[in-house]
C-alpha positions in Angstrom: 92.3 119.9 140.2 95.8 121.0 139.5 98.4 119.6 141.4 102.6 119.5 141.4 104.1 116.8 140.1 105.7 114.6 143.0 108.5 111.8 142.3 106.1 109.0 143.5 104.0 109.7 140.6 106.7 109.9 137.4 105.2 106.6 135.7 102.2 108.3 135.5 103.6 111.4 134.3 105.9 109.6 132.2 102.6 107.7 130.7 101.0 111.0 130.2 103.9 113.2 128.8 104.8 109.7 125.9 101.4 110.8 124.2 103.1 114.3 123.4 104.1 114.1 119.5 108.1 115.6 120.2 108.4 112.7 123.0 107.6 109.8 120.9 107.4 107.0 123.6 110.8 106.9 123.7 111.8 105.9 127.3 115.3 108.3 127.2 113.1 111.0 126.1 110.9 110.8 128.4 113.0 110.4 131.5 115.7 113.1 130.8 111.6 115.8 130.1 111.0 114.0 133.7 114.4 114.4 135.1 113.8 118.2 133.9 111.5 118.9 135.3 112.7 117.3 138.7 116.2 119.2 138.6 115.8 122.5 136.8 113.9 125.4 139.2 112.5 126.7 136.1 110.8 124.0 134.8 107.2 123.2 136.8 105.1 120.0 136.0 101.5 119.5 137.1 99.1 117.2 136.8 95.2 117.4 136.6 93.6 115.2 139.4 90.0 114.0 139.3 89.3 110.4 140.3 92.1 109.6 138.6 95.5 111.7 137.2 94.1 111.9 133.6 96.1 115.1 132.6 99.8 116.7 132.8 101.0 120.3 132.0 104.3 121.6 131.9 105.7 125.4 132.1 109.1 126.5 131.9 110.1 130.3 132.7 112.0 131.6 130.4 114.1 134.9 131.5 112.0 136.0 134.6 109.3 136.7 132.0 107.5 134.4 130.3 106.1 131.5 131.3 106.2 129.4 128.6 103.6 126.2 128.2 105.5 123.3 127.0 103.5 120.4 127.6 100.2 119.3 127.5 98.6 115.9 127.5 95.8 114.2 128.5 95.0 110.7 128.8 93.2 109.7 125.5 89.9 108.2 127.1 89.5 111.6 128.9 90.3 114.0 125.6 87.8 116.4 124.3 86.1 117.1 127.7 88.1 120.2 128.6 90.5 118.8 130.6 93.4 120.6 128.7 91.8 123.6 128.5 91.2 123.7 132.5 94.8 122.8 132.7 95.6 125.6 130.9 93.4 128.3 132.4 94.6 127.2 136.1 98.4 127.8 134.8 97.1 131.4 133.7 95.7 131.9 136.9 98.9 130.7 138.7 101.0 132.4 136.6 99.2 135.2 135.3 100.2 137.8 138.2 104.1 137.5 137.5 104.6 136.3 134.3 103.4 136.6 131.2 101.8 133.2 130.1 102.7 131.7 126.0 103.1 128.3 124.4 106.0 126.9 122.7 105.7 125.8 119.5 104.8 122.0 120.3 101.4 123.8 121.9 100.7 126.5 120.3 97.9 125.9 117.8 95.9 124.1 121.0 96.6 127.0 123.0 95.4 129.1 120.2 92.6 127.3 119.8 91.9 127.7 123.8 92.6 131.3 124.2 90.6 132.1 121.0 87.6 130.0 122.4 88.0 132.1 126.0 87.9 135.2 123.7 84.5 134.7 121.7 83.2 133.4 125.3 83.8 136.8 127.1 82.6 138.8 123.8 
C-alpha cells in the first residue's frame, strides 16, 4: 500500500532513498532530498507499506504538467518482487487524471522497463 511520507518516518525514508545511485549514502544528500521533499509543495514522497515500509517513490511536478518520477527504491531483500513496479503504477493512478506521468533520467530505463512490460501485458 502507498502511503505519504510523514516526518516520523524520515530514517526510514532516508534508509530507502541512500540505495538510489545519484544519493550515494551520503548523509547531506540525503537530508537536503528529505528536507525537499518536506518543504517544496511540488515535491511528493511515498512509501510502499506492507508489513514493513520496504519501498519509497518520489514525484516532483514540474510546470503544472508533468509529473515527473524521481525516485524509486526498494529495500534490497524485497527487490525483484514488483514492489517498484506497484509503486509506480499507484503514482499513475494518482496522478494520471491531472498530470501527465514521466521519469527523470535517474529512473527512466526502470520505468521503461515497467511501462514496456504493462504494454506487451495489455496486448
Amino acid at each position: 500500500m502507498l502511503i505519504r511520507y510523514k516526518k516520523n518516518l524520515e530514517k526510514i525514508a532516508m534508509g530507502l532513498l541512500s540505495f538510489m545511485p545519484e544519493e550515494k549514502k551520503e548523509v547531506k544528500k540525503l537530508q537536503q532530498t528529505i528536507k525537499e521533499y518536506e518543504s517544496n509543495p511540488d515535491w511528493h514522497l511515498y512509501l510502499w507499506k506492507e508489513d514493513d515500509v520496504i519501498g519509497a517513490i518520489g514525484v516532483r511536478i514540474d510546470n503544472e504538467i508533468n509529473a515527473v518520477i524521481q525516485h524509486v527504491s526498494v529495500n534490497p531483500s524485497h527487490r525483484n518482487l514488483g514492489i517498484g513496479k506497484k509503486m509506480i503504477n499507484e503514482v499513475n493512478k494518482l496522478y494520471q487524471d491531472k498530470y501527465a506521468v514521466c521519469a527523470a533520467d535517474d529512473v527512466q530505463s526502470f520505468y521503461n522497463k515497467y511501462t514496456e512490460a504493462e504494454e506487451q501485458d495489455e496486448a
